[in-house]
N, C-alpha and C positions, 0 to 999 in steps of 0.2 A: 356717185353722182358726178354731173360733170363740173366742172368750176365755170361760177357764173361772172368770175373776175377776168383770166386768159381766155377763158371758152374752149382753151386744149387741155389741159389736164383733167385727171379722174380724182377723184377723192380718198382716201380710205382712214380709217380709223388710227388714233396717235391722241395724242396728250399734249399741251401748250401750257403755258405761262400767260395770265390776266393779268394786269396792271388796273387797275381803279383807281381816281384821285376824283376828288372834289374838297375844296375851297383847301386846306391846311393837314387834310389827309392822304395819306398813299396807302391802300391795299392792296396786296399783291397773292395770289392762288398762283401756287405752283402745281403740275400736274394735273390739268383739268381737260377730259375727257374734249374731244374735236374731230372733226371729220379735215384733214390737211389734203389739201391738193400737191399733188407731186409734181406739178410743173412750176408755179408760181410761192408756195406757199401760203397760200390765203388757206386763214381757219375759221372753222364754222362750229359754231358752241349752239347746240340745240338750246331750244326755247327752256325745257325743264331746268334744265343747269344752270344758263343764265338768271331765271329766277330765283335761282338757291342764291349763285352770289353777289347778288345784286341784296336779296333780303340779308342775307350774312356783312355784307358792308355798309348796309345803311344799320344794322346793331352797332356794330364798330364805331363807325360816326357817334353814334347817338352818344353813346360811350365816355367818348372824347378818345377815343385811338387816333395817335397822328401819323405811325408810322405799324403795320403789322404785316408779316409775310408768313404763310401757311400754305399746305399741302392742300388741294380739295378734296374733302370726305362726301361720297356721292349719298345721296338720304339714304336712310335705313328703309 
């Protein structure tokens, strides 16, 4: 796809690093699936994914985790 950041680069498939925080917490997904543009570096985490870790760190919160760093495991 084209990147809708430069408007010149193409996209293609690669792995990124997430950072998460809110209020006293920091989550961090390492290896999480993204479509990177090769001109600019802007990444694109489809909608599925994001929901994984988005519900995977608000457990974490709940928790009380204030600092955790993990690899992303895509659903089974």
């Amino acid at each position: 796809m084209k990147c809708v950041i430069c408007k010149h680069g193409e996209t293609s498939r690669g792995t990124t690093t997430v950072t998460l925080e809110r209020d006293a917490s920091t989550i961090v997904f390492k290896n999480v699936p993204a479509d990177i543009c090769d001109n600019c570096g802007e990444k694109y985490i489809d909608s599925a994914t994001t929901k994984k870790l988005l519900s995977e760190a608000n457990e974490m919160i709940r928790n009380g985790t204030e600092v955790d760093i993990r690899s992303y495991r895509p659903a089974a």
